[in-house]
TORBA-886026 format. One record per residue: residue in one letter; z, y, x of N, C-alpha, C, CB in turn. Coordinates in steps of 0.001 Angstrom, whole numbers, padded with zeros to 6 digits, always signed. Glycine has a CB too. Example, Ala and Ser with C-alpha at 12.3 -4.5 7.8 and 13.67 -1.06 7.14 Angstrom:
2
A+007800-005690+013190+007800-004500+012300+007800-003300+013200+009046-004473+011308 S+007080-002250+012850+007140-001060+013670+007870+000030+012900+005725-000598+014084 
//
This chain:
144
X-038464+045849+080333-038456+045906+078887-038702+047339+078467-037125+045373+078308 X-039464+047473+077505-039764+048689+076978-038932+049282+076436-040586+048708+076277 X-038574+050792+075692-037444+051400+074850-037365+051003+073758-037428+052641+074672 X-037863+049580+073194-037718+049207+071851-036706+048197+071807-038963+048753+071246 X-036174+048061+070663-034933+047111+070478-035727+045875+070155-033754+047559+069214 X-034651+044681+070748-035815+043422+071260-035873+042658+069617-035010+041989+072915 X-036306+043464+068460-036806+042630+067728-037877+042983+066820-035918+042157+067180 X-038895+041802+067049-039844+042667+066045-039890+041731+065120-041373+043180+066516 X-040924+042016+063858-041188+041548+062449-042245+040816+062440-041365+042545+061477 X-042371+039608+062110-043705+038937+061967-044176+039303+060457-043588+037225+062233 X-043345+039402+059695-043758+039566+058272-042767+040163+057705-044087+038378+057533 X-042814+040675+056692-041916+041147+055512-041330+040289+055133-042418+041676+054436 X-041784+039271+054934-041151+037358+054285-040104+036991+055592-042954+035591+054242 X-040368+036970+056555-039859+036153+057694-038722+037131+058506-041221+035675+058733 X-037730+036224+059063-036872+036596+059906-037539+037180+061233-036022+035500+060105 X-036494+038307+061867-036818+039518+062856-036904+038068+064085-035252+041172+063088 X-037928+038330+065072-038156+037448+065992-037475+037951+067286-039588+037212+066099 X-036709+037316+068414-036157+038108+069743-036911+037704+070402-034819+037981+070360 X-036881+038695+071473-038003+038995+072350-037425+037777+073401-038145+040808+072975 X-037498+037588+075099-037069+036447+075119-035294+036996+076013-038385+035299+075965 X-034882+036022+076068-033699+035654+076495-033588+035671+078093-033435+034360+075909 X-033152+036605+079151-033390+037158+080138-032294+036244+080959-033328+038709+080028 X-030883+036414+080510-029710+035559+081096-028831+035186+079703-028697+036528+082366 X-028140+034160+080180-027737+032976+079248-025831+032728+079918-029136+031244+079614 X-024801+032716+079382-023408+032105+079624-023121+030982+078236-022120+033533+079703 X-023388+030226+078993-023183+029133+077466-021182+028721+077175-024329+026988+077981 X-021220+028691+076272-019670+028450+075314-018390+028030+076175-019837+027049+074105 X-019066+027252+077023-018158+026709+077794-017430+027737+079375-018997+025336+078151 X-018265+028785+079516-018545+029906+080423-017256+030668+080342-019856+030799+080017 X-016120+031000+081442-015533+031876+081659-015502+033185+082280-015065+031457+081879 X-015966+034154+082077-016112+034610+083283-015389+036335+083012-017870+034422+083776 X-014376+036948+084253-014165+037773+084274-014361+039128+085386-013421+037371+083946 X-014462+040330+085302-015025+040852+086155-016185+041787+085905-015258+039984+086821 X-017426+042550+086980-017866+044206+086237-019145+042788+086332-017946+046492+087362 X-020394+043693+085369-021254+043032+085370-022573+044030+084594-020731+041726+084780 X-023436+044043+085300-024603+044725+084961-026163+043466+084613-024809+045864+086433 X-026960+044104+084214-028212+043129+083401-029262+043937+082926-027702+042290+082009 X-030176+043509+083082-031747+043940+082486-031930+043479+081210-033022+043330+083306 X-033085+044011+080211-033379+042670+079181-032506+042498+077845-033077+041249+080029 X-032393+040811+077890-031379+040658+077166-030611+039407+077478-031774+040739+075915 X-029833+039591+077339-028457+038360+077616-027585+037931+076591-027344+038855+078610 X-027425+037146+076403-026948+035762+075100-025256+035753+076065-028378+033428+075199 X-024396+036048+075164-023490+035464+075492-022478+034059+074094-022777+036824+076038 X-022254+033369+075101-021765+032610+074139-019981+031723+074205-022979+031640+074093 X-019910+032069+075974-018727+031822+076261-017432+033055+076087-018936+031351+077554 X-016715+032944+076945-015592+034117+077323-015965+035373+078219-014415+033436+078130 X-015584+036854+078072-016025+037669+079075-015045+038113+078833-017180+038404+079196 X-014220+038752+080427-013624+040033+080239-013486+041386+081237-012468+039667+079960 X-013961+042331+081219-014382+042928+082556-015380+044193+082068-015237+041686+083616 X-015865+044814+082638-017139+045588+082012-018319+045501+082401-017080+046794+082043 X-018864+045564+080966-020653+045593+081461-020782+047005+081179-022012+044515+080426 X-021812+047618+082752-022177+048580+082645-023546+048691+082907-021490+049207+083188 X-023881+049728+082247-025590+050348+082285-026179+048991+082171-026253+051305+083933 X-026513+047965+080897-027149+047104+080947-027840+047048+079556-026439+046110+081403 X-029115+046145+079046-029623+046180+078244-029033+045331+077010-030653+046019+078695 X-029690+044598+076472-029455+044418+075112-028106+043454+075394-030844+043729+074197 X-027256+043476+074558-025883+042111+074739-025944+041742+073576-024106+042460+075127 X-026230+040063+073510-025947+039144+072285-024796+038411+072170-026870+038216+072146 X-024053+039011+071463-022300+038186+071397-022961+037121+070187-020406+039555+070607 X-022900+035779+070706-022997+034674+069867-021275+034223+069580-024019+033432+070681 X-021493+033351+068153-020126+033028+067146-019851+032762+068341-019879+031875+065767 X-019696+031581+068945-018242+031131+069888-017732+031913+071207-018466+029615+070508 X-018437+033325+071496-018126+034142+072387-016823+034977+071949-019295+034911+072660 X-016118+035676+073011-015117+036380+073413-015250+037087+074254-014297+035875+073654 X-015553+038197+073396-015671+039826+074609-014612+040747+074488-017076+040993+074296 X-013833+041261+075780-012818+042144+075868-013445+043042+077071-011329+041417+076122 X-013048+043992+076671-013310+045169+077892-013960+046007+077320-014096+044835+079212 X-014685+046912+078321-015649+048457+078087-016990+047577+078035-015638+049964+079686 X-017799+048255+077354-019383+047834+077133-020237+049186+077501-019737+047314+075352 X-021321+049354+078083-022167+050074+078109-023196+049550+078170-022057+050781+078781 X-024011+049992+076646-025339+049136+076832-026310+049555+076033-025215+047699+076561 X-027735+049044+076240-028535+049593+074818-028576+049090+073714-029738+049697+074856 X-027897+047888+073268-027720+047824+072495-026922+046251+072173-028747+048312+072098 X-026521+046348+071233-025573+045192+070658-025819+044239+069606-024512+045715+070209 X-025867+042901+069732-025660+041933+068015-024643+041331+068629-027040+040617+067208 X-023814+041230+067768-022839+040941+067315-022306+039638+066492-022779+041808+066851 X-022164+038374+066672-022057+037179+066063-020579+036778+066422-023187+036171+066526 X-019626+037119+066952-018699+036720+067622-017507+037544+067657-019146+036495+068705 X-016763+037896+068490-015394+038706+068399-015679+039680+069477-013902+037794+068676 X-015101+040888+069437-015549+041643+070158-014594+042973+070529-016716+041851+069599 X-013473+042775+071834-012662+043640+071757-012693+044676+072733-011647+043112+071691 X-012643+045969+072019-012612+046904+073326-013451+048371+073047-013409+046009+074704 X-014029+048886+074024-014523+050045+073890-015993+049691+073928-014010+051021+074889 X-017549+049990+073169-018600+049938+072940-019631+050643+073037-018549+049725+072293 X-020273+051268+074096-020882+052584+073781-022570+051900+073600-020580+053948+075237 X-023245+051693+072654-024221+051168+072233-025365+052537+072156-023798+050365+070908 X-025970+052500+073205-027133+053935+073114-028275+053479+072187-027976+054428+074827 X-028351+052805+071179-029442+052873+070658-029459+052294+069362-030280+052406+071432 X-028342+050683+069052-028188+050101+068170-027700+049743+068317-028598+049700+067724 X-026071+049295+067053-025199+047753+066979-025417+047006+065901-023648+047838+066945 X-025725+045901+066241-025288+045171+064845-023945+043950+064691-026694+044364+064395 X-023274+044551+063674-022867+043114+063410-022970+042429+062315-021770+042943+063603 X-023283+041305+061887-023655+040225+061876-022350+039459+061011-024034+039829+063325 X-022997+039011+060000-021868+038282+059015-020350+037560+059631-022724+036982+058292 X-020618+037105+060941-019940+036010+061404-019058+037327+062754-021249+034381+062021 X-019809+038425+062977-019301+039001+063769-018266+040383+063678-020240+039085+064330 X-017338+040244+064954-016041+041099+064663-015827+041873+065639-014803+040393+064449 X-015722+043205+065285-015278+044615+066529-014403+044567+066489-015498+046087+066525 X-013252+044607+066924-011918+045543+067068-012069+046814+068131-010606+044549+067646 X-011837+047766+067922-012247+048989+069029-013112+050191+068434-013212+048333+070308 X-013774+050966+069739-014135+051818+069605-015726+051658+069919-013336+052579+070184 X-016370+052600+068794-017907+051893+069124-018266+053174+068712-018662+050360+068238 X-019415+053690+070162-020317+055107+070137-022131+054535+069972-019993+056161+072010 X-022608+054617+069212-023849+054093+068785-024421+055333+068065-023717+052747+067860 X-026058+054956+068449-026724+055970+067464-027378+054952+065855-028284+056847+068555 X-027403+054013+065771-027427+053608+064654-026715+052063+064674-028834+053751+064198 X-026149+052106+063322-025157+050812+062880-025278+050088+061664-023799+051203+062775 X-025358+048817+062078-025918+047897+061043-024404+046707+061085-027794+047118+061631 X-023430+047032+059564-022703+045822+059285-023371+044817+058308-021404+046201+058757 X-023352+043609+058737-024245+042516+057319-022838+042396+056493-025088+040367+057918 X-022805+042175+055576-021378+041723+054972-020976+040647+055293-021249+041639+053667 X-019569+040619+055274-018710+039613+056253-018199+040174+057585-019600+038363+056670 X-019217+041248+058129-018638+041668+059482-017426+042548+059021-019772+042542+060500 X-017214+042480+060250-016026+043332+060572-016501+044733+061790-014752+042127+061303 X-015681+045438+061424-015960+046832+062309-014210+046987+061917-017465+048378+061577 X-013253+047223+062703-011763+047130+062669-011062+048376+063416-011313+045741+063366 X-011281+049696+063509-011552+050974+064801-011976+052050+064426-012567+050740+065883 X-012576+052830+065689-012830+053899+065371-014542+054180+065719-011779+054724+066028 X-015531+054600+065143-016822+054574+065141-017359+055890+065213-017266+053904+064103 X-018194+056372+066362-019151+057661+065951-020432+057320+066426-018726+059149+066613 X-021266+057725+065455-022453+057866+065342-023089+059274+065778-022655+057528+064121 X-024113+058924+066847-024792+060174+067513-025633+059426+068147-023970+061213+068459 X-026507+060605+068846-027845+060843+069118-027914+060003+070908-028187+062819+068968 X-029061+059615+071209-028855+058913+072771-027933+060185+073969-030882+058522+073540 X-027711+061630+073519-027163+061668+074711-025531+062136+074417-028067+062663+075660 X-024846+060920+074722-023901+061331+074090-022703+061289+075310-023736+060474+072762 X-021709+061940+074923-020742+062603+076279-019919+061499+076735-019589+063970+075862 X-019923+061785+077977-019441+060043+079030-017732+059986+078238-019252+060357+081775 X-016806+061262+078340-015704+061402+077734-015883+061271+076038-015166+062705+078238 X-016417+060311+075103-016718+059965+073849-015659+059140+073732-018040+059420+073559 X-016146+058359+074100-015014+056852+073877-013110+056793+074028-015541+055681+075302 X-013111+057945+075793-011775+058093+075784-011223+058687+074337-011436+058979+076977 X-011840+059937+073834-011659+060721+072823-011397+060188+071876-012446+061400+072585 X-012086+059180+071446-011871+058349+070262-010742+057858+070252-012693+057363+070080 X-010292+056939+071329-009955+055714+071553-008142+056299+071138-010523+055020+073311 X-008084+057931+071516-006819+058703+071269-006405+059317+070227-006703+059519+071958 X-007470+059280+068785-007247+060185+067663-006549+059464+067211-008207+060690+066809 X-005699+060371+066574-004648+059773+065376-005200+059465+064640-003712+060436+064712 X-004961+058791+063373-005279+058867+061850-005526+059933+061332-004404+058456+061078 X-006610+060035+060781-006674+061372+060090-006908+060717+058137-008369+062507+060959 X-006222+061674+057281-006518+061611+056195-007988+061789+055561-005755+062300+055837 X-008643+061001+054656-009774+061197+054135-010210+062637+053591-009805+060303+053233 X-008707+063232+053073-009119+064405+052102-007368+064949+052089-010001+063784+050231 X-007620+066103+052066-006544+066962+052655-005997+068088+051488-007200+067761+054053 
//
């Protein structure tokens, strides 16, 4: 797969088209444990474990993700708990929910989502110690 995010535009009128569907865990799918992937992958069952260094992850509505994520990028339709480091794009998606920490260089909420955490936005090279960092800040006040 090339460095582009797997969706392109047929028209201005028409919905973003996905490129195709590489691996598949359908609804009924448990699965826990580390897990790496090319492409893009549809999830739609249960995960809990980490995906590392892998390409695009599609959390569909009836999925359940817990753990660390490392990936190029994210949609988001489903629940989604844990740490996120998205090198390129996240989206979530009316129906879809973060709880956690999410390092992305660009972020797309549709309304209805949820983003529930702590979020930084930066550039593809971003420091492996990001996420711990986050994952430890206190609250900070808006305005002081």
């Amino acid at each position: 797969m090339s460095g582009r995010f797997p969706f392109k535009k047929e028209s201005s009128k028409s919905s973003p088209v996905l490129e195709e569907v590489t691996a598949f865990l359908g609804k009924e799918t448990v699965f826990q444990g580390k897990m790496t992937f090319e492409g893009v992958f549809r999830l739609e069952g249960k995960f809990e474990g980490e995906i590392l260094e892998s390409g695009i992850l599609i959390v569909g509505e009836t999925a359940v993700v817990k753990g660390k994520m490392d990936v190029k990028g994210i949609i988001i339709n489903g629940l989604v708990e844990g740490e996120v480091c998205a090198k390129e794009r996240a989206e979530i998606h009316a129906a879809g929910k973060l709880y956690g920490t999410l390092v992305t260089r660009t972020l797309t909420v549709n309304e209805g989502g949820i983003l529930d955490g702590y979020c930084k936005m930066e550039g593809a090279d971003h420091q492996e110690g990001d996420l711990h960092l986050l994952s430890h800040k206190e609250d900070q006040p808006l305005s002081t």
